[in-house]
C-alpha positions as CSV (number, residue, x, y, z in Angstrom):
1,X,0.0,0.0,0.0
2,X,1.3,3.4,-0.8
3,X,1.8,6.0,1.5
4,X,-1.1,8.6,0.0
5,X,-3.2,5.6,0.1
6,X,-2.7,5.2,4.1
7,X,-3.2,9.1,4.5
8,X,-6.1,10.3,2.4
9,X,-9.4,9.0,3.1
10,X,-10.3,6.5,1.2
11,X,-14.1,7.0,-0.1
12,X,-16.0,5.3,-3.1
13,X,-18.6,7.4,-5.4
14,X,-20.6,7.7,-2.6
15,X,-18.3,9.4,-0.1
16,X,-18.2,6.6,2.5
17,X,-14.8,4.5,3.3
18,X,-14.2,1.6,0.9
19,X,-12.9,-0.4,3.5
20,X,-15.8,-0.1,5.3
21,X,-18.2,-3.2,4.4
22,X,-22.0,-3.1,4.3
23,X,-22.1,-5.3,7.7
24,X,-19.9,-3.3,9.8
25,X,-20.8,0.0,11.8
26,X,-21.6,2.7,9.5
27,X,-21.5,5.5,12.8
28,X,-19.1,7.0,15.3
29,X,-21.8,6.1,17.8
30,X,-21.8,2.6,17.2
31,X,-18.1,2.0,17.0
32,X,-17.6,4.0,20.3
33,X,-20.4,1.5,22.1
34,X,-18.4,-1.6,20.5
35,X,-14.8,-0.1,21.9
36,X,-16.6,0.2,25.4
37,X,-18.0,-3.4,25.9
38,X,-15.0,-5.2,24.1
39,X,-11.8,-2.4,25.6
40,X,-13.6,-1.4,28.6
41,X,-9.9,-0.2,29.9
42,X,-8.6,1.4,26.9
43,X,-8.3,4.6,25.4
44,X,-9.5,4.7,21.7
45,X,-9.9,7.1,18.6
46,X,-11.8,6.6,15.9
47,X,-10.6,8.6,12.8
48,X,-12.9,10.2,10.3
49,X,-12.5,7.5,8.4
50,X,-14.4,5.3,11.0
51,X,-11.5,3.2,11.3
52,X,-10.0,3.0,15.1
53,X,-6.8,3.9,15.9
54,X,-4.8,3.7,19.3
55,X,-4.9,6.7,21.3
56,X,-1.4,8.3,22.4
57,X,-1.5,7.1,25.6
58,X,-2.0,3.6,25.2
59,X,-0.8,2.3,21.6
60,X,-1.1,-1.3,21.9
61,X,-4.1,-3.5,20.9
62,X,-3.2,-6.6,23.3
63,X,-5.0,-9.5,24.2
64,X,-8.6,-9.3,23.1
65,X,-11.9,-11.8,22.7
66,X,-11.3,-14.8,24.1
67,X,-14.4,-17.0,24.7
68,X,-16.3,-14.9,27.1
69,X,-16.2,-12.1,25.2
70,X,-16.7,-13.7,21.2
71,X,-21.0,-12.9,21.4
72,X,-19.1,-8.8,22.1
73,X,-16.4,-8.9,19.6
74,X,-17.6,-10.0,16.7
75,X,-21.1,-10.4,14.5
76,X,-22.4,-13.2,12.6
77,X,-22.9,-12.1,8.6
78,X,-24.3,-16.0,7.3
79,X,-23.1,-18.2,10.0
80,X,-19.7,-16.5,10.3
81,X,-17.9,-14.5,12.8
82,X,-16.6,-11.4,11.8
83,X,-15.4,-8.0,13.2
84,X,-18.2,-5.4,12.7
85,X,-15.5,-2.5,12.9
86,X,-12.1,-1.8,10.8
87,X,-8.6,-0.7,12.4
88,X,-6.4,1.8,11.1
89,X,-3.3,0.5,12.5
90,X,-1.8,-0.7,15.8
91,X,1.4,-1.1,17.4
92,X,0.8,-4.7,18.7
93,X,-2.5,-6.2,17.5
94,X,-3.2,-10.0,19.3
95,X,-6.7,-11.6,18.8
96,X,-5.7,-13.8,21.4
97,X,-8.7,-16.8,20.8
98,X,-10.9,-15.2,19.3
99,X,-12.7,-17.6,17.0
100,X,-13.4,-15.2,13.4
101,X,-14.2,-16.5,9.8
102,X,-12.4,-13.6,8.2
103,X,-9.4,-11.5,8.7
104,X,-11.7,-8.3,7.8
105,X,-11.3,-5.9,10.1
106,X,-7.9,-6.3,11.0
107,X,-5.6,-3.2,11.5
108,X,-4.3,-2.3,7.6
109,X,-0.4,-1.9,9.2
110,X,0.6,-3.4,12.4
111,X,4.6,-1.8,13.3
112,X,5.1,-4.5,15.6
113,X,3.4,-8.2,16.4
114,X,-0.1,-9.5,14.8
115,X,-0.9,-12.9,16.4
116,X,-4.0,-15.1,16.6
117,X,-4.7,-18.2,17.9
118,X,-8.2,-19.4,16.3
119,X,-9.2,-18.6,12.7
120,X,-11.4,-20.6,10.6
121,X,-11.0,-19.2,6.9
122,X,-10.5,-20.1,3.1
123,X,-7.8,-16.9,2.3
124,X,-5.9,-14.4,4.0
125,X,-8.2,-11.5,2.7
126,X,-8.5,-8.6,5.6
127,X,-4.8,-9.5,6.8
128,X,-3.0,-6.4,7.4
129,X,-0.6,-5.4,4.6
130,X,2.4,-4.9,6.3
131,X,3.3,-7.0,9.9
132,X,6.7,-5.2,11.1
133,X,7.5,-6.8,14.5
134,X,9.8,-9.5,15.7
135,X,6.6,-12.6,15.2
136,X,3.7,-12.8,13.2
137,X,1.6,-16.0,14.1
138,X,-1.4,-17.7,12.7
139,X,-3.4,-20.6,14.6
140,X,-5.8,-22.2,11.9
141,X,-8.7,-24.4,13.0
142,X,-10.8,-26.3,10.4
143,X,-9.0,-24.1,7.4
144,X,-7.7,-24.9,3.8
145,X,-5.8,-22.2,2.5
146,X,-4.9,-23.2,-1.2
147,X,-2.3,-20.0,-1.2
148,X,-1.1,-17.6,0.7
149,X,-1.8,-14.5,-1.3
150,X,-2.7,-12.0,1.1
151,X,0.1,-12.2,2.9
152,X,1.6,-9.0,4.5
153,X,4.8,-7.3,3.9
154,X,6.9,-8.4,6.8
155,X,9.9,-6.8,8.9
156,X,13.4,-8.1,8.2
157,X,13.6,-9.8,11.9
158,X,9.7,-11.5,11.5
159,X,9.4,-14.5,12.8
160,X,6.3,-16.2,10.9
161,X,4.7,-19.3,12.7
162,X,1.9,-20.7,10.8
163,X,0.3,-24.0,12.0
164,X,-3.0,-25.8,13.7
165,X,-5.0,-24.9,16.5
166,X,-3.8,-27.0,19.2
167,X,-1.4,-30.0,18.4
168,X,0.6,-28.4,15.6
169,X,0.9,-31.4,13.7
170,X,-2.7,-32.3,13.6
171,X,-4.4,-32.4,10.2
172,X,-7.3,-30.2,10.4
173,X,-6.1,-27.3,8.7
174,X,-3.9,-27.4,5.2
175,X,-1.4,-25.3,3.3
176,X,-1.5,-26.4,-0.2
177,X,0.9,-23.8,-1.3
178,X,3.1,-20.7,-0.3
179,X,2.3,-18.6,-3.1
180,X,1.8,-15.1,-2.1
181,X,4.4,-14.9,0.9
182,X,6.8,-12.6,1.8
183,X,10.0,-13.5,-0.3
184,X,11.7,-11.5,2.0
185,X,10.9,-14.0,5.0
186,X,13.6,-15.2,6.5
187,X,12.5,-17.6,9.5
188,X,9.5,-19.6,9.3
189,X,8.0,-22.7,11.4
190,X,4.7,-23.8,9.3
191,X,2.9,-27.2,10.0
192,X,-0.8,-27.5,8.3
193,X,0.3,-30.6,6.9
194,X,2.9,-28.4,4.6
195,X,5.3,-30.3,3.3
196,X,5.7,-28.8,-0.2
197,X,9.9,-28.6,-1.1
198,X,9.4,-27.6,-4.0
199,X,7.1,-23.7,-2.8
200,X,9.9,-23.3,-0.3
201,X,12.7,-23.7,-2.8
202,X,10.5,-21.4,-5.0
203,X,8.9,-18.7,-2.5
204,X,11.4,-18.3,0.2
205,X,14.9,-17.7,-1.5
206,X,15.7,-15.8,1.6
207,X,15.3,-18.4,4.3
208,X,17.5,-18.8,7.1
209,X,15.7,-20.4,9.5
210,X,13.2,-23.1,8.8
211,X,10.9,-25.3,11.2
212,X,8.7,-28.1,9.7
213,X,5.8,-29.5,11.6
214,X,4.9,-32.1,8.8
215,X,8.1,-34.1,7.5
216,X,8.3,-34.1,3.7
217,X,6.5,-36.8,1.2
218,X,8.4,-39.4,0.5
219,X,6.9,-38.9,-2.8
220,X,7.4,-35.3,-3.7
221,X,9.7,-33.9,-6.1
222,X,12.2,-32.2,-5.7
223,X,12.9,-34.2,-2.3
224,X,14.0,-33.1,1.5
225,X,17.5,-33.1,0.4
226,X,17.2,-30.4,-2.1
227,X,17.0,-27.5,0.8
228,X,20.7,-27.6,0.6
229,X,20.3,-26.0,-3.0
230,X,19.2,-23.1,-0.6
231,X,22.0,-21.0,-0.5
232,X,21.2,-18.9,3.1
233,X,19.7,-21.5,4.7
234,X,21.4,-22.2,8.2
235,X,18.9,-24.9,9.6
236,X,16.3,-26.9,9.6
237,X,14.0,-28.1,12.4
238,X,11.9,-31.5,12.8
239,X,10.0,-30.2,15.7
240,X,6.8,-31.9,15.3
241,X,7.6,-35.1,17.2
242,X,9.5,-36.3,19.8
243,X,11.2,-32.7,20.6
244,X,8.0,-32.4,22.9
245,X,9.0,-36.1,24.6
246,X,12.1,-38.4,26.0
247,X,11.3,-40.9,23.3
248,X,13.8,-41.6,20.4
249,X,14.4,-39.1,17.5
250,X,12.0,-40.0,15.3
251,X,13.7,-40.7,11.4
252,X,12.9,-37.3,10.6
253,X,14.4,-35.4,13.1
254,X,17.9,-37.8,12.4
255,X,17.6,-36.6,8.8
256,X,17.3,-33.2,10.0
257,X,20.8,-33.6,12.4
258,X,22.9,-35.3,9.1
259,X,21.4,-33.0,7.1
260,X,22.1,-29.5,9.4
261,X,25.9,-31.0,10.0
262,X,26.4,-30.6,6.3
263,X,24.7,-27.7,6.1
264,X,27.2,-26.3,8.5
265,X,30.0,-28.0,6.7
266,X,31.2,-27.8,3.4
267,X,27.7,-28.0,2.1
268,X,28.1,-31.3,0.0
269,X,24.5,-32.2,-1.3
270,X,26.2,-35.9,-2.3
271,X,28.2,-36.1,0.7
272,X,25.2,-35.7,2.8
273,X,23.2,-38.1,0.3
274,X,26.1,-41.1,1.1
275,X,25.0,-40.4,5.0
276,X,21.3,-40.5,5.2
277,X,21.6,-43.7,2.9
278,X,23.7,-45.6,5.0
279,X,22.0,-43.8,8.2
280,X,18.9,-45.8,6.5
281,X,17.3,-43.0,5.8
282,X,17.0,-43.2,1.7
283,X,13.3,-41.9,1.9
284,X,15.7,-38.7,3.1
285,X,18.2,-38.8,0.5
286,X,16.3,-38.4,-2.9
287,X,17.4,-35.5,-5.5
């Protein structure tokens, strides 16, 4: 978004805000009455754009919703739960549990965080367009995202965690492809059942950290081993299995210790090959 865009109003034909949808509180009045029953302790402005904004005094949008307070938060538009209002921007912005269909809503720049720890959706539309903190996090329940455009602009230190609601490993939620992310992103942990080499080799050229809830098909092409091809990658993390026990390393997370030692090393795709072959882990080893 340009910068004229984020500091003239922005009215269709008709002289109201086009961010504003049909659904949502068309008056000062009720926005101020929804700020009062869901940030009974917080000082808000809302701009003559209807959008609200942090006041001076207390700039950060924390931890909000939850289940006591979903029936205040948000509306239901067809059987799903949406925000009624739309944010300007925020310094920290954390939806905490609240349970919402739709990212709608949702400050348009956040300079710091923007976490949330249950969303049900089909696309990241309403997702702010530029996340500038140290984490950006998204906790999907019941979602299939078959891309990721959408996705914000993100900070040069952005940590992005993108997996299930709950045990991040668990299969309700999918992320068929990483089209539409950041190529700037640097560190990412992703589980919802990605396991797509080939998008990562593709989409995140810039990668340096990289956590994988979900080990790779055996299947896919190009294979696991192929990461080394990424020239800033430093690491990569099996976490989804026994890291969170005292049972054995599972055959993914050895594959992930050969393959990390090379990739520390002298970066020798074949040398590393030779290893997680006789390591018996061939699944591991395919080009």
């Amino acid at each position: 978004m340009k910068l004229h865009e984020i500091i003239n109003p922005r009215k269709n034909k008709y002289g109201y805000n086009i961010l504003l949808h049909d659904y949502m509180y068309q008056t000062k009045e009720e926005i101020q009455d929804w700020c009062k029953r869901v940030f009974p302790n917080k000082s808000l402005h809302i701009n003559h754009q209807l959008e609200i904004e942090p006041a001076e005094d207390d700039l950060d949008f924390g931890l909000f919703g939850g289940r006591s307070k979903d029936e205040e938060a948000t509306i239901d538009v067809k059987g799903q739960k949406v925000l009624p209002v739309q944010f300007a921007f925020a310094i920290n912005f954390d939806l905490g549990n609240l349970e919402l269909n739709s990212f709608v809503g949702c400050p348009i720049i956040v300079h710091r965080d923007f976490e949330c720890d249950e969303v049900t959706v089909t696309s990241l539309e309403g997702m702010p367009t530029g996340v500038f903190g140290n984490r950006l996090k998204l906790a999907f329940r019941n979602s299939t995202l078959q891309n990721l455009e959408g996705f914000p602009t993100i900070g040069e230190n952005t940590n992005v965690t993108l997996v299930n609601r709950g045990t991040p490993n668990s299969s309700h939620s999918k992320i068929l492809s990483l089209k539409g992310i950041d190529k700037n992103i640097t560190d990412l942990s992703i589980g919802c059942c990605f396991s797509n080499i080939k998008d990562l080799l593709v989409y995140c050229p810039n990668l340096l950290n990289l956590c994988l809830y979900s080990k790779p098909d055996h299947s896919s092409n190009p294979g696991f081993l192929n990461l080394m091809k990424m020239k800033k990658l430093k690491g990569v993390d099996g976490a989804f299995s026994s890291s969170h026990s005292s049972g054995p390393k599972t055959d993914f997370e050895r594959a992930c210790d050969i393959f990390n030692k090379h990739l520390e090393g002298e970066r020798d795709i074949i040398d590393c090959q030779e290893e997680l072959i006789t390591s018996g882990l061939k699944n591991y080893a395919k080009l």
